[in-house]
N, C-alpha and C positions, 0 to 999 in steps of 0.2 A: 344689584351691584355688590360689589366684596371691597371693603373696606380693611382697610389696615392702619389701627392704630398708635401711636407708641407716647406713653405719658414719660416726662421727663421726672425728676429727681424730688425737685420741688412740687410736682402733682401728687406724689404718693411718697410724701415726706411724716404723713402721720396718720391714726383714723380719719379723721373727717374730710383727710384728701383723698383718701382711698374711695369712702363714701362718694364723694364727686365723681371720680371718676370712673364708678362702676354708674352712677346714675346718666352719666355722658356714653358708654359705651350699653347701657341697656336701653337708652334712649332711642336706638338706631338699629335694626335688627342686622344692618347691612355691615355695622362693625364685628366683625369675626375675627379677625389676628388682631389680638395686643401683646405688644412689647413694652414690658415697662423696664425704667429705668432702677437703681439701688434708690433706697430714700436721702431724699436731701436736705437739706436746714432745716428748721420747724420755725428758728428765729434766730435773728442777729447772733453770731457767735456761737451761735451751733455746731457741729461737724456732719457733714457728711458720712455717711456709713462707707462709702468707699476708700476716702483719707483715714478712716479708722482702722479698717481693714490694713491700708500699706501700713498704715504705725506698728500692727499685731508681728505684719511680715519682719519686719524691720526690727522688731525687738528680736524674733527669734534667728535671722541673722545675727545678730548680734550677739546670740547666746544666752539673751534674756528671758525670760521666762513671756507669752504672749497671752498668757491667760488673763490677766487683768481686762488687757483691751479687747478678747475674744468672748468673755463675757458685760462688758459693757455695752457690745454689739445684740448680744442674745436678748441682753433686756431691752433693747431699742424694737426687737421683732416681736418678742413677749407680748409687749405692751402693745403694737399695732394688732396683732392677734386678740389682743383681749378686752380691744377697744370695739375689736368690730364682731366681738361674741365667737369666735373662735378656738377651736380646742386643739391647736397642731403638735405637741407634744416637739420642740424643736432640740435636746438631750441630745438625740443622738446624731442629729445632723451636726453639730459642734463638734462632739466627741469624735467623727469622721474628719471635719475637718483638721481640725489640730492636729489627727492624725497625718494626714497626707502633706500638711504644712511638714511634719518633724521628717514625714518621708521622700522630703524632695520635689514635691506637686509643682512648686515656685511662683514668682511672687504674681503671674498673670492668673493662675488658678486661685490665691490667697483671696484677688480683686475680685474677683468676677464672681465670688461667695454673696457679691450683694444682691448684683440682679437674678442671681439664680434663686436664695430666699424671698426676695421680693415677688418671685414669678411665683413661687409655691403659694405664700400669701394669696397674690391677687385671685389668683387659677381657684385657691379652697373657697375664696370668700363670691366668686361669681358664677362657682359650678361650673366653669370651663374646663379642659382636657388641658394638661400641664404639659409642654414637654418642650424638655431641656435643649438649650442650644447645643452643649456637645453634640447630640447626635445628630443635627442637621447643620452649623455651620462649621465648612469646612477651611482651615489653612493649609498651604503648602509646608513643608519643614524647613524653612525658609522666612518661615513668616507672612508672608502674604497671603492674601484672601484670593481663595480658590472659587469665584463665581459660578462656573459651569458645574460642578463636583456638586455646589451646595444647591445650585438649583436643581439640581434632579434628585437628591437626597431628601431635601424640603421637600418640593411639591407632591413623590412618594409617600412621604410621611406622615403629610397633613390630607392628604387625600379621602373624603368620604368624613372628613371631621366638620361639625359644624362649628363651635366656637374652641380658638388654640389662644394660650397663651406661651409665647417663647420669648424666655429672656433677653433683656440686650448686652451690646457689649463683649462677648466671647461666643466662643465656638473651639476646637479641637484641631488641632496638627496632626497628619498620616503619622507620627511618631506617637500618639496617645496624649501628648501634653497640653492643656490650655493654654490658649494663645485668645489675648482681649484684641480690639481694635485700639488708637488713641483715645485719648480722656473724652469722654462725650459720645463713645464710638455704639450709643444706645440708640442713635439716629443713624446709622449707617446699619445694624438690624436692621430696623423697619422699613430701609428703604431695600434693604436683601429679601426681605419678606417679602411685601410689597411686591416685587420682582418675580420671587421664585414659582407664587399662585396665581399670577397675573391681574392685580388688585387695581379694581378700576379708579381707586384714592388712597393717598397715602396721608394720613391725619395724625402732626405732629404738634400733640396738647403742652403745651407748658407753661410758664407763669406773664405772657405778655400775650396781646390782642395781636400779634402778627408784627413783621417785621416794620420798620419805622425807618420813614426818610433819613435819620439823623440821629445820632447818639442823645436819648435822653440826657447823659449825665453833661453834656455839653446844649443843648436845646431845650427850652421848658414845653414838656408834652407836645415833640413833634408829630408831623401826620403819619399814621401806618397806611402801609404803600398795600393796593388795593388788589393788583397780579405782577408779579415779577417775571421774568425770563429767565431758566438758568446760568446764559450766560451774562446777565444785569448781577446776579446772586454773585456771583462766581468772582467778578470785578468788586464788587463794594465786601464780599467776606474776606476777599488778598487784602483789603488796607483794613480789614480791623473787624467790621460787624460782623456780631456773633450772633444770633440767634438758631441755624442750623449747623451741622457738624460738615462742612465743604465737602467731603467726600460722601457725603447720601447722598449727593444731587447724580452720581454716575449711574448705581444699578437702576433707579427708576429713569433717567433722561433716558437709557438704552429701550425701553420698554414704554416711552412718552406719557407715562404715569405722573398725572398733576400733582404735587405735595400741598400741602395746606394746614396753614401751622394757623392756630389755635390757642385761646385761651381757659385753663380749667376752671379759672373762678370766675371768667364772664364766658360761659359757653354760648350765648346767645350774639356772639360777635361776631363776625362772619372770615376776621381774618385775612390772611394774605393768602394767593392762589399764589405755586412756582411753577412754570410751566414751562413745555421746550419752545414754544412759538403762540401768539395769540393776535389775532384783527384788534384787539379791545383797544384806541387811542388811550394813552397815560394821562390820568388827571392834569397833571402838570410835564414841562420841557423832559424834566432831569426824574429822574425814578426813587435815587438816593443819592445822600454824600457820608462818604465815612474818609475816614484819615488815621494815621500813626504817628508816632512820634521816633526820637531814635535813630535817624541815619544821620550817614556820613557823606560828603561829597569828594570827588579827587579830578581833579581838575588838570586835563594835559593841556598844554599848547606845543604846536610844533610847526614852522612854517611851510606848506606846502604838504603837510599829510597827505589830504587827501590822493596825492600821487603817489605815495609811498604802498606800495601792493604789498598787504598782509600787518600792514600798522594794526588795525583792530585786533586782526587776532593775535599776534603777542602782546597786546595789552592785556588783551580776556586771558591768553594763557598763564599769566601772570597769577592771577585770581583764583585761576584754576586749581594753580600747584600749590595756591596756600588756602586751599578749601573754602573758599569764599565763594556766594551766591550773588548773584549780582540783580538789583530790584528794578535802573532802570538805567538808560543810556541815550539820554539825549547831544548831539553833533553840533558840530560846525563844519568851514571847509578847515582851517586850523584848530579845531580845540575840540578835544571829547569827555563828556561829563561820564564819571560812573557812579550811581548811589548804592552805599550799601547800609547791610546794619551796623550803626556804631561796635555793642556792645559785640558783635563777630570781629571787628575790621581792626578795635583799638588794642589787640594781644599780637597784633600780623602786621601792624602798618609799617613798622621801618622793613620788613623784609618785602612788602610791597613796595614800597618805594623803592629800593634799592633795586627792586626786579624791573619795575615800568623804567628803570635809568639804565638796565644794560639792557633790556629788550628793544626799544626802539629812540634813546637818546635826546629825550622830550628838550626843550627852550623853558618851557617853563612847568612845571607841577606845583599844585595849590590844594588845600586839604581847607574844607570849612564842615565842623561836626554844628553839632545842637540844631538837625534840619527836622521837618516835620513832612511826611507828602500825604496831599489829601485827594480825593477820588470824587468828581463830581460824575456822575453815572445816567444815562438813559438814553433806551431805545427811540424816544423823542426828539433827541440832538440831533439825528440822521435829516431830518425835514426841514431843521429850524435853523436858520443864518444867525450868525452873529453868537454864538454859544461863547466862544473865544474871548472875542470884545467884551462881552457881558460881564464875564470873569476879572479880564484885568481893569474892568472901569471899579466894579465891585470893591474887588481890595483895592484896590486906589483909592475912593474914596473912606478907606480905613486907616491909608498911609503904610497900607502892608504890601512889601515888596516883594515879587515872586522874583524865587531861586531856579527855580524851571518851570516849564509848563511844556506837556508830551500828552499828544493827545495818539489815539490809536487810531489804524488802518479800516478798523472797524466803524468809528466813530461813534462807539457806543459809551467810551468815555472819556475825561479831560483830564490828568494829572499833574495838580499842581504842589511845586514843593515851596515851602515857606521857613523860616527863623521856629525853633517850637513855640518861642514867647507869644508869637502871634497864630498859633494854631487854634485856640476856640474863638477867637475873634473871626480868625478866616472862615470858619465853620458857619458861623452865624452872619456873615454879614452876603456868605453866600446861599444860605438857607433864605436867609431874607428877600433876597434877590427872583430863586428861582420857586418858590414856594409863597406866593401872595397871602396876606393877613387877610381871609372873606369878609372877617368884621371889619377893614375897613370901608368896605363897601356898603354898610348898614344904616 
C-alpha cells in the first residue's frame, strides 16, 4: 500500500510532537508521503508560527522593521531542532528570507515560510528526501490550483523515491510567485499528494480521535462518527464542522481515495474513514449535526406569485447585484423566504429592499435577524420515515420554534433554522433524540 500522511499544526507544534509523529509514520512502512503542517500552539495563548509569520509581513508593509518577529520565529525552529538533537544551522535560510520579503516575494511567500521550515525539520529528523512544494504544486496566474500540471509534475518528481516529505499549504504560480492555498490549506496538499501518486489512504493526524457527531463545545464528549461519505462531510462542514479543510475532499473523491483523520496523541484510535460510497449501515439514523449562527431572514409575500413568470429570478437578481450569496430559499405558493448572512446582508439591506420593491412589487416584506440554521445530516434518513416529525416533536418538546425547516432532494439532510437563543438547546435536544444514551440501557 502507499500511504500519505499530512500532520496538522498542533501535531508538530513542539519536540515531543514531532517525536510522535515520526514514531506514527515509522510505525507503518506503507506511510511514505508526509505533508506536515507549520507548528501550532504548544498551549493556551500560544501563537501560531504562521499568524507570526503574517505579523513579520505586516510590520514590513508597514515600513517597520520585521526582525523582532522574524527572529522570534527562528527561535521557535532553534529550539524544535535542538530538542530533537539536531544541528540545521537555520542563519541563512532567515537571512534569504527577509531578504525576498524586502524584495517583493509577498505576503503568500512570507506564510508558507512555515511549512516549508517545518518540512526541512521533519525531512532531517526522519532521513526522508525533502522537497519543496514550489517545485511540484502548481497555480495558474490567476490563482487557482492547477490539478493536472501538478499531477504530472509530482508524480515525475517523487518517482523511484521511497520516503518524501512535501510541505503543505503553497506551491508556485507560472509567473514564479508563491501562491498558499486558504488557511488550513495543508489538508488540501495531502489530499493533492495523495492524488498525484495514486495513494491507496490518505491519513490526516491531528489533535481529535475523528470527526464527531456534534460540536464538543455545545455537546459533552459527543460520539466520533465511525465512516462518513463525502457528500454527508460536505453537508455538516457548509454549516460549520471543522475538522478537515472542505476543499481536500475533491482531489482524492476524483481518484476514490478514502481519507482518515486521526488522532497523534491517541494513535491507537481507529478514527473516522471519508469515503465516496460505503455498504457499512450507520450506527445511528443521522451521521452528524452541526449549525451556525448569524443569518438573516427576508420575507416576501405577494398574492398570486406563483403566476407571476420570472418573480424568483428578479428577486435573486436583486442579491445578485448587491454581491450577496444566498444560503437558503425555502417557498410558498405566495411567500418566499431568503436566508442570508447577517454580517453580509446588514451594510446592503435598504438597497436590498429598495431593489425587491421595484423588481417585483411585493404586499408585504419582513426582515427577522438573530436566526441560527442547523444541519441534521445522514445517509440513514433515506430508509427511515418519520425524520421530519422526529424533529419537530423534538424541539417542541423544548418549546423551540422552527423558522424553517428544507430538507433536500437528496434526503441526506434536514435544515432547520431557529432564534440563536435557542441554538445549543436545539443541538442537544436533537442530539438527544437521534443519538440514544447505551447507558441507559445498562
Amino acid at each position: 500500500m502507499k500511504k500519505v500522511v499530512k500532520f496538522g499544526g498542533s501535531s508538530l507544534a513542539d519536540p515531543d510532537h514531532f517525536r510522535k509523529a515520526a514514531e506514527i509514520i515509522c510505525a507503518d512502512p506503507d506511510r511514505r508521503y508526509v505533508v506536515p503542517s507549520a507548528p501550532g500552539r504548544r498551549f493556551p495563548g500560544d501563537e501560531k508560527v504562521t499568524d507570526m509569520l503574517y505579523q513579520a509581513y505586516e510590520k514590513l508593509e508597514a515600513g517597520e522593521d520585521p526582525g523582532p518577529e522574524l527572529e522570534k520565529i527562528k527561535k521557535r525552529y532553534e529550539d524544535i531542532a535542538s530538542g530533537l538533537g539536531l544541528d540545521l544551522g537555520l542563519d541563512d535560510e532567515f537571512v534569504l528570507i527577509r531578504r525576498k520579503m524586502e524584495q517583493g516575494a509577498g505576503r503568500d511567500y512570507t506564510a508558507s515560510r512555515g511549512e516549508y521550515l517545518n518540512g526541512k525539520v521533519l525531512a532531517a529528523f526522519l532521513g526522508f528526501e525533502f522537497v519543496d512544494a514550489a517545485e511540484v504544486i502548481r497555480f495558474d496566474d490567476d490563482g487557482s490550483f492547477n490539478q493536472e500540471k501538478t499531477n504530472t509534475i509530482l508524480s515525475a518528481r517523487v518517482e523511484g523515491l521511497d520516503h518524501v516529505v512535501i510541505p503543505g499549504f503553497y506551491g508556485l504560480r507560472d509567473d514564479g510567485m508563491v501562491q498558499t492555498f486558504t488557511r488550513g490549506g495543508s489538508d488540501i496538499t495531502g489530499s493533492v499528494v495523495a492524488a498525484a501518486v495514486h495513494a491507496d489512504l490518505y491519513e490526516n493526524w491531528t489533535d481529535v480521535s475523528g470527526f464527531l457527531v456534534a460540536d464538543p463545545g455545545v455537546i459533552d464528549g459527543p460520539e466520533v462518527i465511525d465512516t462518513i461519505t463525502y457528500k454527508e462531510l460536505r453537508e455538516l462542514s457548509y454549516m460549520g464542522a471543522s475538522v478537515l479543510h472542505e476543499d481536500a475532499i475533491f482531489p482524492v473523491r476524483r481518484e476514490g481515495i478514502p481519507i482518515n483523520i486521526r488522532n497523534t496523541n491517541k494513535p491507537e484510535d481507529r478514527g473516522t474513514y471519508i469515503v465516496e460510497t460505503t455498504s457499512r449501515r450507520p450506527k445511528y439514523v443521522i451521521t452528524g449535526i452541526a449549525g451556525k449562527k448569524g443569518f438573516v431572514s427576508i420575507t416576501i409575500e405577494k398574492d398570486m406569485m406563483n403566476s407571476e413568470i420570472g418573480f424568483c429570478r428578479k428577486v435573486l437578481q436583486v442579491f445578485e447585484d448587491n454581491g450577496l450569496s444566498i444560503e437558503h430559499m425555502p417557498s410558498g405558493i405566495d411567500t418566499m423566504t431568503i436566508f442570508v448572512h447577517q454580517t453580509e446582508f446588514v451594510e446592503r439591506e435598504q438597497q436590498v429592499i429598495s431593489g425587491i420593491h421595484r423588481a417585483v412589487q411585493p404586499d408585504i416584506l419582513e426582515i427577522e435577524s438573530g436566526l441560527a440554521l442547523i444541519a441534521v445530516v445522514g445517509r440513514g434518513m433515506r430508509d427511515t420515515r418519520g425524520i421530519a416529525g422526529s424533529v419537530f416533536s423534538a424541539l417542541a418538546s423544548r418549546n423551540i420554534n422552527i423558522k424553517m425547516i428544507d430538507q433536500g432532494s437528496s434526503e441526506l439532510n434536514i435544515i432547520i433554522g431557529v432564534k440563536e437563543k435557542y441554538f445549543e438547546d436545539a443541538i442537544t435536544v436533537l442530539y438527544d433524540t437521534f443519538i440514544p444514551d447505551e447507558s441507559d440501557g445498562e
